[in-house]
HTML snippet that shows the backbone in 3Dmol.js (N, CA, C, O; Angstrom):
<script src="https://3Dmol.org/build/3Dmol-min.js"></script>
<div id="view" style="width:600px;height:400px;position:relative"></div>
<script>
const pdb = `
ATOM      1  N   UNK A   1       0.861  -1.172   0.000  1.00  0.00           N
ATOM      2  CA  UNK A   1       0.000   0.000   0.000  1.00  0.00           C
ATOM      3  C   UNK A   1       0.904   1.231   0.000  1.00  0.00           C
ATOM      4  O   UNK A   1       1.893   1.228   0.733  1.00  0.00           O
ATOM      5  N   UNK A   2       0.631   2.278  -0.771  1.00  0.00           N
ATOM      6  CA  UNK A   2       1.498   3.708  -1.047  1.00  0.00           C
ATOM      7  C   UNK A   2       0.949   4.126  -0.471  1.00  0.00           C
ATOM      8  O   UNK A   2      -0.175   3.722  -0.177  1.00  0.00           O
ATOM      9  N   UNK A   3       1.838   5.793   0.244  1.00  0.00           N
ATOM     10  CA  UNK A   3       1.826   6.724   1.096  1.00  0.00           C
ATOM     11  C   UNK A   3       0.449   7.294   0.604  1.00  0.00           C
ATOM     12  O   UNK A   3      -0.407   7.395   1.483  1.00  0.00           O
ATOM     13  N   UNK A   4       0.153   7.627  -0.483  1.00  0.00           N
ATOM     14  CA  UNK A   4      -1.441   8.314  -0.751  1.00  0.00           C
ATOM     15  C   UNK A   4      -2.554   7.223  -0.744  1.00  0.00           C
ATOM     16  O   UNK A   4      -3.697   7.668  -0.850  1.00  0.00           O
ATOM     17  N   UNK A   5      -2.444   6.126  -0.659  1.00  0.00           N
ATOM     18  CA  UNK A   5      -3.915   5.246  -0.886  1.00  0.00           C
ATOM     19  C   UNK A   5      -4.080   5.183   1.170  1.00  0.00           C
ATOM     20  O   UNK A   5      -5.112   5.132   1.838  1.00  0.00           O
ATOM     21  N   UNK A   6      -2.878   5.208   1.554  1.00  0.00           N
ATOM     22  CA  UNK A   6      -3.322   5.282   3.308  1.00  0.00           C
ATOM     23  C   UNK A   6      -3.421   6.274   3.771  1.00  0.00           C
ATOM     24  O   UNK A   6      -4.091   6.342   4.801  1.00  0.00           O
ATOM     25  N   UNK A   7      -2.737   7.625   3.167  1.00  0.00           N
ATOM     26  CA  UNK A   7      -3.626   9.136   3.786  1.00  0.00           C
ATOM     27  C   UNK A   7      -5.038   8.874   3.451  1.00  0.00           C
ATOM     28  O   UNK A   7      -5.758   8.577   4.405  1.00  0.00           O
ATOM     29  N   UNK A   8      -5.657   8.935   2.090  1.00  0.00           N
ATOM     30  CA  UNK A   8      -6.719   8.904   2.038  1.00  0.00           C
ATOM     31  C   UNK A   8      -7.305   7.616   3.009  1.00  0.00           C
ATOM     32  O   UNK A   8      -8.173   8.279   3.577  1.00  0.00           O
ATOM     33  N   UNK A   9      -7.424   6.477   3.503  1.00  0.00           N
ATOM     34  CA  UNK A   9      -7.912   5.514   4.173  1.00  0.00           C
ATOM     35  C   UNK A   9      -7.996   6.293   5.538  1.00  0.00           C
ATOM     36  O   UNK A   9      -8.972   6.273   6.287  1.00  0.00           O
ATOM     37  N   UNK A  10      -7.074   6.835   5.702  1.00  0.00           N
ATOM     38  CA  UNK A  10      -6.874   7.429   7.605  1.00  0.00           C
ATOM     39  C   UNK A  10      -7.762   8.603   7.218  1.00  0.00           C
ATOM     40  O   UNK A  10      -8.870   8.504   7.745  1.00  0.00           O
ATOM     41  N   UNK A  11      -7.664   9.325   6.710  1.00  0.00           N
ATOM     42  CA  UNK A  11      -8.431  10.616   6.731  1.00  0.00           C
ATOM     43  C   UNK A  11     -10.114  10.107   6.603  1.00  0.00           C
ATOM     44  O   UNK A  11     -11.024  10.574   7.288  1.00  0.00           O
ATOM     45  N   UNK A  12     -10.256   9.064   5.575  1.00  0.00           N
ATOM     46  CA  UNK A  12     -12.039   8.575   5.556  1.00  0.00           C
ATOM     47  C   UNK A  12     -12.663   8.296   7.023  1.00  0.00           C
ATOM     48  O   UNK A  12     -13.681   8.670   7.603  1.00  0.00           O
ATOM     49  N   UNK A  13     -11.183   7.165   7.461  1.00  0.00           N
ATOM     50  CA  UNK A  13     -11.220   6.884   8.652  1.00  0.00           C
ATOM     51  C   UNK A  13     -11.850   7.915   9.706  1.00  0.00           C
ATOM     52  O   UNK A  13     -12.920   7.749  10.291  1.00  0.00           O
ATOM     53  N   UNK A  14     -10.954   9.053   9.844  1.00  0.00           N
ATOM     54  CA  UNK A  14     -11.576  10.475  10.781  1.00  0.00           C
ATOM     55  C   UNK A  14     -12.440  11.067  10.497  1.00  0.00           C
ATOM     56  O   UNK A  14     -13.185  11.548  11.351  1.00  0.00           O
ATOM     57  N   UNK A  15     -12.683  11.275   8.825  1.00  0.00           N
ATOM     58  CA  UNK A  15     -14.187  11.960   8.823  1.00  0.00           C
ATOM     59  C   UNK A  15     -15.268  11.029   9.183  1.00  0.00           C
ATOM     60  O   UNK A  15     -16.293  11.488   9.687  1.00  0.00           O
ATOM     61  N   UNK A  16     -15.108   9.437   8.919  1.00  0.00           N
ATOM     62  CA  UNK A  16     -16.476   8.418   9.469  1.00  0.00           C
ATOM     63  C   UNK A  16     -16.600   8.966  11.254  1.00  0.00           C
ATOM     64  O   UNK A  16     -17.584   9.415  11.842  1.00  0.00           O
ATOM     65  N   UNK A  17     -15.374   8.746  11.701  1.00  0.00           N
ATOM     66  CA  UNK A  17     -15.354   8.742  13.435  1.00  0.00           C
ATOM     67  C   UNK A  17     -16.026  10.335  13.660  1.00  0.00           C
ATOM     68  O   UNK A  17     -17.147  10.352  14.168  1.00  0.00           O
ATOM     69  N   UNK A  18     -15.667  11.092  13.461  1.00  0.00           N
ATOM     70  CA  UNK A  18     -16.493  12.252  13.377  1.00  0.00           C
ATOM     71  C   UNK A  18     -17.795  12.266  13.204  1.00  0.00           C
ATOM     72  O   UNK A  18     -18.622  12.268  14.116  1.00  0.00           O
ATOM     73  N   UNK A  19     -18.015  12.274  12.087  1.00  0.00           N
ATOM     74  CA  UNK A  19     -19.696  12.145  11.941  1.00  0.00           C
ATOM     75  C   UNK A  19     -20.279  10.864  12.778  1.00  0.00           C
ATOM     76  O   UNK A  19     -21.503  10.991  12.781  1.00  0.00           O
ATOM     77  N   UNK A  20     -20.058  10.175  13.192  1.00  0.00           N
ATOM     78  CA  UNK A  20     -20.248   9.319  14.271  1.00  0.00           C
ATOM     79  C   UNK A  20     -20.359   9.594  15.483  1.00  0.00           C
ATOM     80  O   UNK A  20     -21.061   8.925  16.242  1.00  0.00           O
ATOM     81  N   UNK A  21     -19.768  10.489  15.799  1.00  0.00           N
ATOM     82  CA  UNK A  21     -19.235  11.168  17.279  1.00  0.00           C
ATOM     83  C   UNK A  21     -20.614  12.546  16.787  1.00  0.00           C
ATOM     84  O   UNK A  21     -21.404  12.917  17.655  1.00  0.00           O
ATOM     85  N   UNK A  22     -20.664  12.994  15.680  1.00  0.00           N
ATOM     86  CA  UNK A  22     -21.877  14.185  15.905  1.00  0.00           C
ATOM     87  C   UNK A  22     -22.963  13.437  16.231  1.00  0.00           C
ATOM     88  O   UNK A  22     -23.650  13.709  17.216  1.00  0.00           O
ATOM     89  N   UNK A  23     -23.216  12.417  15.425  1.00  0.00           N
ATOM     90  CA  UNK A  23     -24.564  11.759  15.861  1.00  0.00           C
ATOM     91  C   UNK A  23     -24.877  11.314  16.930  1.00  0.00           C
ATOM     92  O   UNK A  23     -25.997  11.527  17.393  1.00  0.00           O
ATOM     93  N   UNK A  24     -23.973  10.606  17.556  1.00  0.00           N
ATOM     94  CA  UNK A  24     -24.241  10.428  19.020  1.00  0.00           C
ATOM     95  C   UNK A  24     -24.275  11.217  19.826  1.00  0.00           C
ATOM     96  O   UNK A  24     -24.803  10.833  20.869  1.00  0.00           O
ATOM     97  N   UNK A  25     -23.723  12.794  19.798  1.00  0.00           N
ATOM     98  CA  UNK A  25     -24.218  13.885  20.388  1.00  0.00           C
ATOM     99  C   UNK A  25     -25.393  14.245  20.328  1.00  0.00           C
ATOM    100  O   UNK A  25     -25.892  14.667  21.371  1.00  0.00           O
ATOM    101  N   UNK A  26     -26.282  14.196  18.999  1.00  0.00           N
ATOM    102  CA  UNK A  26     -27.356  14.380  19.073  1.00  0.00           C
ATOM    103  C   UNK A  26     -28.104  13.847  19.516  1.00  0.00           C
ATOM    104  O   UNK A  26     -29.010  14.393  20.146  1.00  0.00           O
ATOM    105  N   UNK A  27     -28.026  12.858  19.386  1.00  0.00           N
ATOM    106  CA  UNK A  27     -28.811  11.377  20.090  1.00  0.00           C
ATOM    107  C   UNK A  27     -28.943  11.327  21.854  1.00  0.00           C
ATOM    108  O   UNK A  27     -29.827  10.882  22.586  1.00  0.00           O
ATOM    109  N   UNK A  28     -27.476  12.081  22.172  1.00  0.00           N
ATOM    110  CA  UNK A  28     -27.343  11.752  23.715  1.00  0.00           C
ATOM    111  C   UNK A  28     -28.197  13.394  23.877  1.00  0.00           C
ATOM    112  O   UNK A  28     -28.786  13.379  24.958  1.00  0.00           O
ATOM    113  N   UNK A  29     -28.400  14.616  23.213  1.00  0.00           N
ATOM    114  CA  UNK A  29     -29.084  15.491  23.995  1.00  0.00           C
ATOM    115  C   UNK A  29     -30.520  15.566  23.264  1.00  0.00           C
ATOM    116  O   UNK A  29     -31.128  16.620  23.447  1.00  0.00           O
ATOM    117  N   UNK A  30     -31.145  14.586  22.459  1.00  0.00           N
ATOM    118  CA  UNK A  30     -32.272  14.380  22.495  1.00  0.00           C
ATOM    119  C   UNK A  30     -32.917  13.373  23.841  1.00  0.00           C
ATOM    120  O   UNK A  30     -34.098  13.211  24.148  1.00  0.00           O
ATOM    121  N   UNK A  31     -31.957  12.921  24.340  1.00  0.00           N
ATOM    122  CA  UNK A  31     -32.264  12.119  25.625  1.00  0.00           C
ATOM    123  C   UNK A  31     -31.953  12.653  26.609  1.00  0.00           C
ATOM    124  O   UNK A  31     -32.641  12.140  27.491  1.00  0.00           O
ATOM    125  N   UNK A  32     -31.207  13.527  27.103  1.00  0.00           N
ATOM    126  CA  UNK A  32     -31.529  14.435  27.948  1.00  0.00           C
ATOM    127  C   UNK A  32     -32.357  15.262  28.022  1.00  0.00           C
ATOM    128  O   UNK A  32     -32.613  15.816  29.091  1.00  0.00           O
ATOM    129  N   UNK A  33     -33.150  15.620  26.568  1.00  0.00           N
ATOM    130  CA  UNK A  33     -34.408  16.726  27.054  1.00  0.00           C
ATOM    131  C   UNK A  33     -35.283  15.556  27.322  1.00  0.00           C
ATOM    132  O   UNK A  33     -35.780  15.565  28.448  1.00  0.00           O
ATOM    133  N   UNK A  34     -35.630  14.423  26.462  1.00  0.00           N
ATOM    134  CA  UNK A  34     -36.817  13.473  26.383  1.00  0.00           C
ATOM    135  C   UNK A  34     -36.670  13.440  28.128  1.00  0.00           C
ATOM    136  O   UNK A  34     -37.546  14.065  28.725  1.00  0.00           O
ATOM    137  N   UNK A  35     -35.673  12.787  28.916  1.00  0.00           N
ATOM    138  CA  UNK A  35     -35.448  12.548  30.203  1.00  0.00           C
ATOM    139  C   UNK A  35     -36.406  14.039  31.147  1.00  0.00           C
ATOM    140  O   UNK A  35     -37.451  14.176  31.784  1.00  0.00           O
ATOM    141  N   UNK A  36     -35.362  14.798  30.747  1.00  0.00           N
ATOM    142  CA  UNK A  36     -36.022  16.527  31.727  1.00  0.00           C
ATOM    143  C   UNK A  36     -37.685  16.528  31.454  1.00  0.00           C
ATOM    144  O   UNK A  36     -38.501  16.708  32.358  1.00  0.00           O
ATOM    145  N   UNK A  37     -38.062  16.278  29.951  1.00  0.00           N
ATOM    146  CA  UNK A  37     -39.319  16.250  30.220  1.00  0.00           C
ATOM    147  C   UNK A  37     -40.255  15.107  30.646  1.00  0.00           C
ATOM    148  O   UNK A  37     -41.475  15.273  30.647  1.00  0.00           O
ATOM    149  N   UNK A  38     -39.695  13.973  30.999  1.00  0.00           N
ATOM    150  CA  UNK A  38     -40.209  12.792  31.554  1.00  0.00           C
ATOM    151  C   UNK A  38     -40.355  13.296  32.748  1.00  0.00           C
ATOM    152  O   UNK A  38     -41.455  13.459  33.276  1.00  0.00           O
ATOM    153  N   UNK A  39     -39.494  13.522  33.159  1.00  0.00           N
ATOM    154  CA  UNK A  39     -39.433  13.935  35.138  1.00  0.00           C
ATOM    155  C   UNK A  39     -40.127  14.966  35.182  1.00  0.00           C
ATOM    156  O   UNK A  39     -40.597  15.135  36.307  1.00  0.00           O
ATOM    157  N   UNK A  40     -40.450  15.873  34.325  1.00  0.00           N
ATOM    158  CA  UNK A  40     -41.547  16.996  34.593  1.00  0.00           C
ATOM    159  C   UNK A  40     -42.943  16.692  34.496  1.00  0.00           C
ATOM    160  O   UNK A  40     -43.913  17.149  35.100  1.00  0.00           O
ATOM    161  N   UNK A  41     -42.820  15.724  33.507  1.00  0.00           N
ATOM    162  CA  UNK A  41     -44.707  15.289  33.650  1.00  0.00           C
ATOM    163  C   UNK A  41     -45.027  13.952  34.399  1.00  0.00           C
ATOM    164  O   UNK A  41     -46.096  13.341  34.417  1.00  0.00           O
ATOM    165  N   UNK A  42     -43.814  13.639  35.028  1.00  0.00           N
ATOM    166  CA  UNK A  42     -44.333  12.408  36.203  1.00  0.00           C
ATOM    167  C   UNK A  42     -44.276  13.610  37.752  1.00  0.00           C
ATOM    168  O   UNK A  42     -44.816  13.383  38.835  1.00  0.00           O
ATOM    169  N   UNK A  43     -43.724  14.447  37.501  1.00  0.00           N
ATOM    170  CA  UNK A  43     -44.243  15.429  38.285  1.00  0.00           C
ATOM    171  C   UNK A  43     -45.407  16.349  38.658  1.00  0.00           C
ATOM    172  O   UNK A  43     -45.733  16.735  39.780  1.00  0.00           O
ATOM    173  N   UNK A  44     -46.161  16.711  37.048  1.00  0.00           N
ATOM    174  CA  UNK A  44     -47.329  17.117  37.214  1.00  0.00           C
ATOM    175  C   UNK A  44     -48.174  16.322  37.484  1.00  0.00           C
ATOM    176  O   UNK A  44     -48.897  16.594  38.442  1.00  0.00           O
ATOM    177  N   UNK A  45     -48.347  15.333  36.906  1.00  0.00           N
ATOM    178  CA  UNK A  45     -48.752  13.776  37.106  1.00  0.00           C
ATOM    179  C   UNK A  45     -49.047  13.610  38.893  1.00  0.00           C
ATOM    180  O   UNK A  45     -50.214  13.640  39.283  1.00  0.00           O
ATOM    181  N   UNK A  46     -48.471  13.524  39.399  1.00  0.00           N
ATOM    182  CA  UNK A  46     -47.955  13.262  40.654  1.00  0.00           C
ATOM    183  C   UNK A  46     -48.627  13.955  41.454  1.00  0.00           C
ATOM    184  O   UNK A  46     -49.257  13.333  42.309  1.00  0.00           O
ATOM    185  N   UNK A  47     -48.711  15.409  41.442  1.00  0.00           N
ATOM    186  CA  UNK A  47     -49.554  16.898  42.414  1.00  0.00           C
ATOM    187  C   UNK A  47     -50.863  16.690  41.295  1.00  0.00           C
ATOM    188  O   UNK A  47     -51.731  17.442  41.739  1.00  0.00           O
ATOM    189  N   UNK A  48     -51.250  16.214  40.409  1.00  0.00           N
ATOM    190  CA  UNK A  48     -52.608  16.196  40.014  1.00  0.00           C
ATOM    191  C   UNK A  48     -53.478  14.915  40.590  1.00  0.00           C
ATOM    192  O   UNK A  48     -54.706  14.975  40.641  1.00  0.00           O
ATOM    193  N   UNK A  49     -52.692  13.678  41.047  1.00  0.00           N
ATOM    194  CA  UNK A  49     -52.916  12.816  41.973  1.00  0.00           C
ATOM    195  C   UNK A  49     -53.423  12.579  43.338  1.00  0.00           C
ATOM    196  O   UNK A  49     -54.363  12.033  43.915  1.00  0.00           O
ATOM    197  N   UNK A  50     -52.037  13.446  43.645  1.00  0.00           N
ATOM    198  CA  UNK A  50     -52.835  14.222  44.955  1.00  0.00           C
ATOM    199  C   UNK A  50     -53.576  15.087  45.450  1.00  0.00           C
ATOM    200  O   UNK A  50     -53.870  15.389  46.607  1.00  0.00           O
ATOM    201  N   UNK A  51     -53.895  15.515  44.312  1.00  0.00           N
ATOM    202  CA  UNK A  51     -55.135  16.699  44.791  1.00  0.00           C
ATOM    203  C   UNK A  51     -56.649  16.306  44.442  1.00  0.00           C
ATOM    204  O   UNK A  51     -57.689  16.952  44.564  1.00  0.00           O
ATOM    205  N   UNK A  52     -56.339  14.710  43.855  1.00  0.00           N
ATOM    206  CA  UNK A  52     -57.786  14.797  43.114  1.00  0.00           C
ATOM    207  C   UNK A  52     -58.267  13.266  43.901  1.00  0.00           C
ATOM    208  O   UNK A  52     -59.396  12.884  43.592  1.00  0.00           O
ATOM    209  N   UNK A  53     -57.417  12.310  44.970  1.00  0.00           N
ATOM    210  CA  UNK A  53     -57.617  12.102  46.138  1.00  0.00           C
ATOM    211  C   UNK A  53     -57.591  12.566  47.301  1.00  0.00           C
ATOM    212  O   UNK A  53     -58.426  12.092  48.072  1.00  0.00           O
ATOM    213  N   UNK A  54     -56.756  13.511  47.776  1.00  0.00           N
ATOM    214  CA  UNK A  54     -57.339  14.435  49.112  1.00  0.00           C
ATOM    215  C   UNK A  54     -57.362  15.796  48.320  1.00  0.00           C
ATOM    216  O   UNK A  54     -56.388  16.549  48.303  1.00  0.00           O
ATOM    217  N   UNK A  55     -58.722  16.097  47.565  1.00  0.00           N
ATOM    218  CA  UNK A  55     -58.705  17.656  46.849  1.00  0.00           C
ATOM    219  C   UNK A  55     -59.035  18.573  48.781  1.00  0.00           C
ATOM    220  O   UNK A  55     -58.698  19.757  48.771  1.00  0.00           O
ATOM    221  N   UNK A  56     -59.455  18.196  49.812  1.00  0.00           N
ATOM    222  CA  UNK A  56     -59.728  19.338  50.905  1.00  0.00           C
ATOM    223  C   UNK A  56     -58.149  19.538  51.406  1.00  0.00           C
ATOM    224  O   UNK A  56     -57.720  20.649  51.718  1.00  0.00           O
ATOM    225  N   UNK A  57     -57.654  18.801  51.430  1.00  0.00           N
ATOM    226  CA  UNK A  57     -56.374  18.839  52.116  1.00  0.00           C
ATOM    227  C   UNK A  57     -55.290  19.695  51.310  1.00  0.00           C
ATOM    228  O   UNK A  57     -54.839  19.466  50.188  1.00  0.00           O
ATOM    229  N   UNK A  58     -54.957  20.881  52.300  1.00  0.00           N
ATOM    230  CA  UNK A  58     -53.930  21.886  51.565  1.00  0.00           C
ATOM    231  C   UNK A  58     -54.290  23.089  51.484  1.00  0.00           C
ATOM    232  O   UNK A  58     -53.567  24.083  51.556  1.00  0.00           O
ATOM    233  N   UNK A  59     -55.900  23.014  51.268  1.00  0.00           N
ATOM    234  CA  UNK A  59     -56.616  24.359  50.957  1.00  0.00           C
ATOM    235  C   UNK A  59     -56.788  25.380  52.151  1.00  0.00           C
ATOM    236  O   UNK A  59     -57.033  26.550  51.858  1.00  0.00           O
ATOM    237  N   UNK A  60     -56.673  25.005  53.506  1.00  0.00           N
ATOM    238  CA  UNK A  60     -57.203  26.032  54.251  1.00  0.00           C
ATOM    239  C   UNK A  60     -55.448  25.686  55.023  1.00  0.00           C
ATOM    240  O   UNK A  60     -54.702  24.707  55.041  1.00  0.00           O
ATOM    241  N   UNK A  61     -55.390  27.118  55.588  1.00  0.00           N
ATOM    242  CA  UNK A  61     -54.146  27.375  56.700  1.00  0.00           C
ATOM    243  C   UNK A  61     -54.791  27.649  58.276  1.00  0.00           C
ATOM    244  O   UNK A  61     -55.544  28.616  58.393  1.00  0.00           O
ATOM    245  N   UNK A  62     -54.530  26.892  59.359  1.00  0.00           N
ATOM    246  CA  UNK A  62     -55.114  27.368  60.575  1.00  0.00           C
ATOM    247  C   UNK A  62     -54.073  28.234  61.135  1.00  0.00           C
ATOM    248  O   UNK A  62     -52.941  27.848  60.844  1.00  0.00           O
ATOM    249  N   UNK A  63     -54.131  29.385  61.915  1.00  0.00           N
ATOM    250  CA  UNK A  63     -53.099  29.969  62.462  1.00  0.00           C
ATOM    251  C   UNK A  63     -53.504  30.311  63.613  1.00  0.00           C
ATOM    252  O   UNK A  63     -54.622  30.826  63.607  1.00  0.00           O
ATOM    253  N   UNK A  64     -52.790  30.173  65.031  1.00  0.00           N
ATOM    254  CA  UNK A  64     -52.979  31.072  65.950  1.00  0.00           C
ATOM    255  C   UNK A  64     -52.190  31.641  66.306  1.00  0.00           C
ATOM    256  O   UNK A  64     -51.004  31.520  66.000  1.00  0.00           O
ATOM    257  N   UNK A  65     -52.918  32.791  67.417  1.00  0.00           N
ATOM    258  CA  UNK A  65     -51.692  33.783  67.472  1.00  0.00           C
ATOM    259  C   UNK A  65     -51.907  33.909  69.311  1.00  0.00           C
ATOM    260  O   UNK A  65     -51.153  34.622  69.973  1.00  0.00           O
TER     261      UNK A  65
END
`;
const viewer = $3Dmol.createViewer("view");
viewer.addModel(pdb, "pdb");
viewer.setStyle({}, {cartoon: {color: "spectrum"}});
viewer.zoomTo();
viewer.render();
</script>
């Protein structure tokens, strides 16, 4: 194999690993929002639960003084 048929092989080489490496960036921060918004609507989820088995509870404050 000659000095130019293995630059070009190594260089294909780095542009594949590259574009490989972008995609999995994308991939890993489409799963970090999918995640942030999982935990936000097992959160609303969660206080709409509880309010719609004890809906009296929460609503009034007693205070004395």
């Amino acid at each position: 194999m000659d000095v130019a048929a293995m630059s070009t092989a190594i260089s294909k080489s780095s542009i594949q690993q590259q574009a490989s490496l972008a995609v999995l960036k994308l991939s890993m921060d489409s799963a970090n929002v999918q995640s942030a918004n999982l935990a936000d609507m097992l959160q609303q989820s969660t206080k709409a639960m509880e309010t719609s088995i004890n809906p009296h509870l929460g609503g009034n404050v007693d205070i004395k003084l």
